[in-house]
C-alpha positions in Angstrom: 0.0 0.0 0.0 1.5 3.1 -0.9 1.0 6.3 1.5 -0.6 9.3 0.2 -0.2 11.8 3.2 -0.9 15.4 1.9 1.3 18.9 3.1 -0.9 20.5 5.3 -0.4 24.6 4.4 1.2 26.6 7.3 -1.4 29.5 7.9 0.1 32.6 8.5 -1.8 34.4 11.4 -1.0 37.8 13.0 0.2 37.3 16.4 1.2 39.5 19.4 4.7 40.5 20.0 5.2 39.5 23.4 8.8 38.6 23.1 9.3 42.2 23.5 7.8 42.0 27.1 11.8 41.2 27.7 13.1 44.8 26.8 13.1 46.5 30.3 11.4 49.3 29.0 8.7 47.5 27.1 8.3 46.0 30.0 8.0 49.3 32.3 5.5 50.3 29.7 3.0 47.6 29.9 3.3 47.4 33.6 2.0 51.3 33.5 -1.2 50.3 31.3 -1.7 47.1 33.3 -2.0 49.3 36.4 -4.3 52.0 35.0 -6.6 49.2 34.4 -6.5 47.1 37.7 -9.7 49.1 39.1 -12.0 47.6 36.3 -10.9 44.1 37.6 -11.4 44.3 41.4 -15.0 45.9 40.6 -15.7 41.8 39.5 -17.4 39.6 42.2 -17.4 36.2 40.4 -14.0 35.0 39.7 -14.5 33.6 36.3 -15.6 37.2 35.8 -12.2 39.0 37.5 -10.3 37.0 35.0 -12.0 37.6 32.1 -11.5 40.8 32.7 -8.0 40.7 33.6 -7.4 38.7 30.4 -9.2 41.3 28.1 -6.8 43.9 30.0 -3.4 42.1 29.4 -4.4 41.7 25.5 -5.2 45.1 25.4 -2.1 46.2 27.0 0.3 43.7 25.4 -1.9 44.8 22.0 -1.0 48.7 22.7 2.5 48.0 23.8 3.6 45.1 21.7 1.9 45.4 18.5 1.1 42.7 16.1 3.1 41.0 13.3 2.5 41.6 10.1 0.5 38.6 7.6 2.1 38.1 4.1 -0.9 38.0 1.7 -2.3 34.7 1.3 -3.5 34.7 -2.7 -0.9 32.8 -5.3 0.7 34.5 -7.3 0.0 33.7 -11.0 3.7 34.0 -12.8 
């Protein structure tokens, strides 16, 4: 029997730069927004609810910070 497995296509996503959470000033920056925002997640009673919120928080601050990568286009190219 011969073995037919197909390539599976790497998708190119955007992702957050959080590898530059290790530059001390990056760093000093997103600990600044983090702060700002700690209010909104000690207003939460429920717990799944204080981290939801803290979650939403960190992406926003890592998204403000950090920025995104960049996503090569995904049509072929016709030559």
């Amino acid at each position: 029997m011969e073995s037919t497995a197909k390539k599976k296509k790497k998708k190119n996503t955007a992702r957050l730069k959080v590898w530059k959470l290790k530059e001390e000033s990056t760093k000093q920056e997103f600990a600044q927004v983090t702060a700002d925002s700690i209010n909104e997640v000690l207003e939460d009673e429920n717990v799944e609810d204080k981290w939801n919120t803290a979650k939403a928080e960190w992406l926003k601050a890592a998204e403000q910070v950090c920025g995104w990568t960049k996503v090569p286009p995904s049509h072929n190219r016709m030559w």
